[in-house]
N, C-alpha and C positions, 0 to 999 in steps of 0.2 A: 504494500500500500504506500501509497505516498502523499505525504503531510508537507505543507508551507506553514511552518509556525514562523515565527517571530525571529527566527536568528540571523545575526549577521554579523559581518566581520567587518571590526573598525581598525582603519591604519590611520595614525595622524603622523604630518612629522615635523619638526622642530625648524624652526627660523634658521637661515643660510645650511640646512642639511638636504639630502635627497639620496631617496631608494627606488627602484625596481620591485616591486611587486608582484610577485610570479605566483598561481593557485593551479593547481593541478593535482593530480593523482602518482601515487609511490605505482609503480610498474616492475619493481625489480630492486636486486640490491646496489645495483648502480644506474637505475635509471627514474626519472620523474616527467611524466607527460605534462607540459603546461597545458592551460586551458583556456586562461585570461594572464592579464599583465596589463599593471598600470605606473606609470612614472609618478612619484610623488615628492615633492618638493616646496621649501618656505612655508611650510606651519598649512601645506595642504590636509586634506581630511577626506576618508574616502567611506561610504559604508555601503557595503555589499550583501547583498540578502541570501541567504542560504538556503536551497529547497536539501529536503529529507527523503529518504525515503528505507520505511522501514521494512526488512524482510525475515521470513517466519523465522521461529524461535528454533534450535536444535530438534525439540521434542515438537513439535510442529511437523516439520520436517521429515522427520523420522517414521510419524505416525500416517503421513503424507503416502513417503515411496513405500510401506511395507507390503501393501496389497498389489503392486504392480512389480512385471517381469524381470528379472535380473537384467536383463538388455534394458529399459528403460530407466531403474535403479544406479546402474553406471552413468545415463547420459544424465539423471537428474542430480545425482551427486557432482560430475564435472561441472554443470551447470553451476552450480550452488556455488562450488570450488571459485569460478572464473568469478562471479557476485561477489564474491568476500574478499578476492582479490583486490578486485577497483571499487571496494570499500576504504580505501587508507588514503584519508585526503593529505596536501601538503601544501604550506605555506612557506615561499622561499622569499628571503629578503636581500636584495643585494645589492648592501652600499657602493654608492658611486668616487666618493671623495678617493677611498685606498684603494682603489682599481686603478682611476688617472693615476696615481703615482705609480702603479706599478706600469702601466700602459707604457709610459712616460718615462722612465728610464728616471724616476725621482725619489731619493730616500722616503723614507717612512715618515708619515705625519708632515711632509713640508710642504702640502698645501690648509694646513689646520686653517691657519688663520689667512690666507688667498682667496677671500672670499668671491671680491670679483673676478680672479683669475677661473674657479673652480665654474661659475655661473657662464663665461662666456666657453666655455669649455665643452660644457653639457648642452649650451647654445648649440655650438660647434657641429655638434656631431648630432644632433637631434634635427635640428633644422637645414642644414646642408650638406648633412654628411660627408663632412672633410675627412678625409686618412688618416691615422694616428700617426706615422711615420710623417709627415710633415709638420708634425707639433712637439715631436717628442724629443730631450736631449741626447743627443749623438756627439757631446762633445768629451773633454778629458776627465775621466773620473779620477782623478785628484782635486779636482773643483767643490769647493764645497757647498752644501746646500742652497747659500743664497746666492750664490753664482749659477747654480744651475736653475734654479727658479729662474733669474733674468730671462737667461737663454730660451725658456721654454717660453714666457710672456715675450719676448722679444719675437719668436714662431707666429705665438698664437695671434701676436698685433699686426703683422707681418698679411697672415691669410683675412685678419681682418677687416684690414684695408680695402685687401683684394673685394672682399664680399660688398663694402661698402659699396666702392668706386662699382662697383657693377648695380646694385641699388639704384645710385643717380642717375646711370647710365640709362636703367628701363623706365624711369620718372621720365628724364629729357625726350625719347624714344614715345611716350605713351602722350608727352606734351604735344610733342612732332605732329604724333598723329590727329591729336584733338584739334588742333591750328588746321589742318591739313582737311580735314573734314567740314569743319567750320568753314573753312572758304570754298570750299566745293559748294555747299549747300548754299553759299551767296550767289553763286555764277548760277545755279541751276541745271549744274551736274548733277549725274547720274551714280554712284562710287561703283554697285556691281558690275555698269558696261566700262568702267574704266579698268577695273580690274579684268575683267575677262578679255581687254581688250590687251593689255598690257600682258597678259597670262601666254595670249595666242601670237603675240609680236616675238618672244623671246621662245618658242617651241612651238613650230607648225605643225608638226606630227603630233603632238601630245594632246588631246582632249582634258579641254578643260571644263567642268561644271562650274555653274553660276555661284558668286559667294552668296548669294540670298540663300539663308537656311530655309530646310521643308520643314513644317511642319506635322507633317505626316510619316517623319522619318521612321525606318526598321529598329525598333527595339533592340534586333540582335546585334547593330551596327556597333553599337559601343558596351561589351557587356560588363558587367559589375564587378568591383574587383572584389572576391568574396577569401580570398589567403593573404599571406605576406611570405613570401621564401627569398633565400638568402642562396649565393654561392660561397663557400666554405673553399678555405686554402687549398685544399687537393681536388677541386673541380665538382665535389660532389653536393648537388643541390639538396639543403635542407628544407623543407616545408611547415609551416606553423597552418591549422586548418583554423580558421577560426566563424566556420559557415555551419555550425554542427546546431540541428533541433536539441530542444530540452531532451535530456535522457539519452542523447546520443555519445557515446566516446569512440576514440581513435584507437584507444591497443589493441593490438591484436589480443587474437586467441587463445587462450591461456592451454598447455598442451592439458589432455588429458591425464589425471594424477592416478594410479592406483591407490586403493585404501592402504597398503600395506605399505606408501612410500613417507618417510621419517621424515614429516616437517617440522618438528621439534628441534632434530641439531642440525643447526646453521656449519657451513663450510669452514673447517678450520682452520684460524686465522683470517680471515674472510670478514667481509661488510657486514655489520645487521639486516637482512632481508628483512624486512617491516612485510610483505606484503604475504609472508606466510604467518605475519602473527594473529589475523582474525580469526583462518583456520584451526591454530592452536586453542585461541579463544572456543571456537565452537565447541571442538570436543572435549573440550574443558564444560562448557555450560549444557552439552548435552548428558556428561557426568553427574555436575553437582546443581543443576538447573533442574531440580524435577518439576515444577509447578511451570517453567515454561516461561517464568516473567521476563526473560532477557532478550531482548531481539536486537542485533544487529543491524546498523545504519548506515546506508550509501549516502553521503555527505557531496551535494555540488555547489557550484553558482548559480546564482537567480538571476535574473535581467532587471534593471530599472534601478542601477546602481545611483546612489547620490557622492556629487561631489560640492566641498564648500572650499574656494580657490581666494586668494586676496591679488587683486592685482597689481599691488606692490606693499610693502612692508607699512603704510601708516592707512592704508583705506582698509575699508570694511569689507567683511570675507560676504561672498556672493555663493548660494546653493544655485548648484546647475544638477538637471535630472539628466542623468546617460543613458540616450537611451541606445538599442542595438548597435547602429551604425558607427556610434561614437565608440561606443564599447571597441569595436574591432577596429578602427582609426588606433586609439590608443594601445591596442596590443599588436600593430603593427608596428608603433612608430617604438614602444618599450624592445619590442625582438629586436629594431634594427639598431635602437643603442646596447643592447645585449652583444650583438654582433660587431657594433665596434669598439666596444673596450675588451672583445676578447678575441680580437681579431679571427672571427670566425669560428671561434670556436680553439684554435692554438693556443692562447695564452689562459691559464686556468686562470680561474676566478677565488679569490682564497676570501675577503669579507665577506663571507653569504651566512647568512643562518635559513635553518629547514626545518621547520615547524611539523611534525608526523602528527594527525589525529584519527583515531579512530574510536567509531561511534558505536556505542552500546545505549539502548534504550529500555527502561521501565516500565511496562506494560501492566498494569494491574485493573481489573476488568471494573472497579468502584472509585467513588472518589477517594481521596485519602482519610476521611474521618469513618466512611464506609468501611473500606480496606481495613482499619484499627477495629472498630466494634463490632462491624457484620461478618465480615469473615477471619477476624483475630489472628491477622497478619501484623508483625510489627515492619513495615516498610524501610524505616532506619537501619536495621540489622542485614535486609536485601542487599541496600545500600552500603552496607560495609562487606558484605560477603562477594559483591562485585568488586570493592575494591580491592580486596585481599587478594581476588581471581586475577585480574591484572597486574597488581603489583608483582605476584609470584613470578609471572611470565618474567613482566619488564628486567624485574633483579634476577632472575634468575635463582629462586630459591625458594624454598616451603614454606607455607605462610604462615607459621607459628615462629618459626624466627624472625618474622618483620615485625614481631609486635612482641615491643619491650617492656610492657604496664602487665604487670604478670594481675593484676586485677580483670583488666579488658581479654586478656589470652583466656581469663576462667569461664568470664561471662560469652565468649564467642566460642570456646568451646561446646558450651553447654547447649548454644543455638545451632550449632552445625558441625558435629562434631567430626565427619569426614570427611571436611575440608582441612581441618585446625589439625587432623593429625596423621594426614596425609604426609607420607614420605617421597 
């Protein structure tokens, strides 16, 4: 089933800082499908609505496939399997300041306080997508930090010029033309037979169409840009899809698992796989979950994201509603500064934090005053005995040693006692 409650995800960020906001799904133990992506910067503020969607419990499940064929039984388990999979949502955050310096061939921290340096930087590469090798210091590394700072704002004033001088250039160019129209339109000229005229004097073989737009034109003439994709250093084109209906994802297939395959130990020495810990979770809650209250939640983005922007540091923050199109405007233009501070993907990315959550839900068929008196459930103790279920995973350890109040280990004993003494 699937619920829209009320959640969402707020990112704010702080005056002269800025992050990459990246939401997507754990896929592997080294991989994260994005989904959206927003640039945030100067005390921006983003809140994102979160749809739900919750699926049956273990013992749901269970009671579900018993009566059907062992061929069917396989595909509804792999099924389940690939569910719980691209259940593990993920939140990447990926500061911009210590990347330009690494970008940038610039010690650590020596753009802290480069405020304007750091601003027209992210300019730079967001709105013109200039090269990093033409801003970057290439000069003697015996120079110290605030020598190699010049040299890099000396770069980045340098191309900045450049962008300018092209600026006035299409002002003068756009004046030209307005003058240029303006006096046509006195004499009683015509502008499309001069163009077409001027079109067919300079290419007599080439046919040329009238500049007067149709009206009526093909839809499929110009079609929608619905992706953003990038070419990557060794030729091979990446693609970010971001044209996907609600409930749609990108991973692929998750291979079929047999029951007997060990997703408990992880590769050794190896990544944390996050994306076999729901499955852990299940048979874990399909163990000590007899009543069924726990069910599992596939966690995405909603549409109709709000943002509150200041358009400069002393006016007042303005709420703008995203809707679709801007959505994907902004997780094009975030992938393509993604792409050039990491130069396509060559230069790793070391300030990121990765946010892994996964969702477990409380189902209990009464309200909660109900739940206490009519059916003499104590809901609080659910609530701790899910905790203890996850904790175990996370640490890695039996849940009687996580709990050091040897008063609470007697009293949660007493409530579920094979979980607490479970080896």
């Amino acid at each position: 089933s699937s619920s829209k409650g009320n959640y969402r995800l707020a990112c704010h960020a702080r005056q002269f800082s800025s992050f990459i906001l990246v939401i997507g799904t754990i896929t592997g133990a080294n991989s994260f499908q994005p989904k959206n992506a927003i640039l945030l910067q100067n005390k921006d503020e983003v809140l994102i609505p979160l749809s739900t969607e919750v699926l049956p419990s273990a013992k749901e499940f269970k009671d579900a496939i018993s009566s059907l064929s062992p061929e069917q039984q396989r595909f509804a388990k792999s099924f389940r399997a690939m569910q719980l999979e691209s259940s593990v949502f993920g939140v990447c955050i990926v500061q911009l300041k210590p990347q330009f310096e690494k970008l940038l061939n610039l010690p650590s921290n020596s753009l802290a306080k480069e405020i304007e340096l750091t601003e027209t930087l992210t300019k730079l590469f967001v709105d013109y997508q200039i090269p990093s090798d033409l801003l970057s210091f290439d000069g003697e590394q015996s120079m110290n930090t605030t020598e190699k700072v010049l040299v890099v704002k000396d770069y980045v004033g340098a191309v900045t010029r450049i962008v300018d001088s092209l600026k006035q250039k299409v002002v003068e160019e756009e004046k030209e033309k307005g003058e240029t129209r303006k006096f046509m339109r006195m004499d009683g000229m015509v502008e499309p037979e001069v163009t077409m005229m001027y079109a067919a004097s300079a290419s007599a073989t080439r046919k040329v169409r009238t500049a007067r737009a149709s009206p009526t034109a093909s839809p499929t003439a110009s079609p929608s840009m619905t992706s953003s994709s990038y070419e990557s250093s060794s030729g091979e084109s990446s693609r970010y899809d971001s044209a996907q209906s609600e409930g749609e994802t990108t991973e692929s297939p998750a291979k079929p698992q047999d029951e007997t395959d060990d997703d408990d130990e992880s590769s050794e020495g190896g990544p944390l796989d996050f994306t076999k810990l729901p499955k852990i979770l299940d048979r874990k809650l399909e163990k000590y979950d007899l009543e069924g209250f726990l069910r599992s939640v596939i966690i995405k983005s909603g549409e109709n994201w709000t943002r509150k922007r200041k358009a400069n540091m002393l006016a007042e923050a303005t709420t703008q509603h995203l809707d679709s199109e801007t959505i994907r405007s902004e997780q094009r233009t975030s992938f393509d500064l993604l792409d050039a501070i990491s130069k396509s993907g060559s230069l790793a990315i070391d300030s990121a934090e990765l946010h892994v959550i996964v969702g477990v839900s409380h189902n209990f068929v009464n309200s909660l005053m109900e739940t206490v008196y009519k059916d003499n459930i104590n809901p609080i103790e659910k609530a701790e005995k899910t905790m203890l279920l996850f904790a175990s995973q996370i640490f890695e350890d039996v849940p009687r040693k996580l709990l050091h109040n040897a008063k609470d280990l007697k009293r949660l004993e007493a409530s579920f006692p094979e979980l607490i003494r479970e080896e």
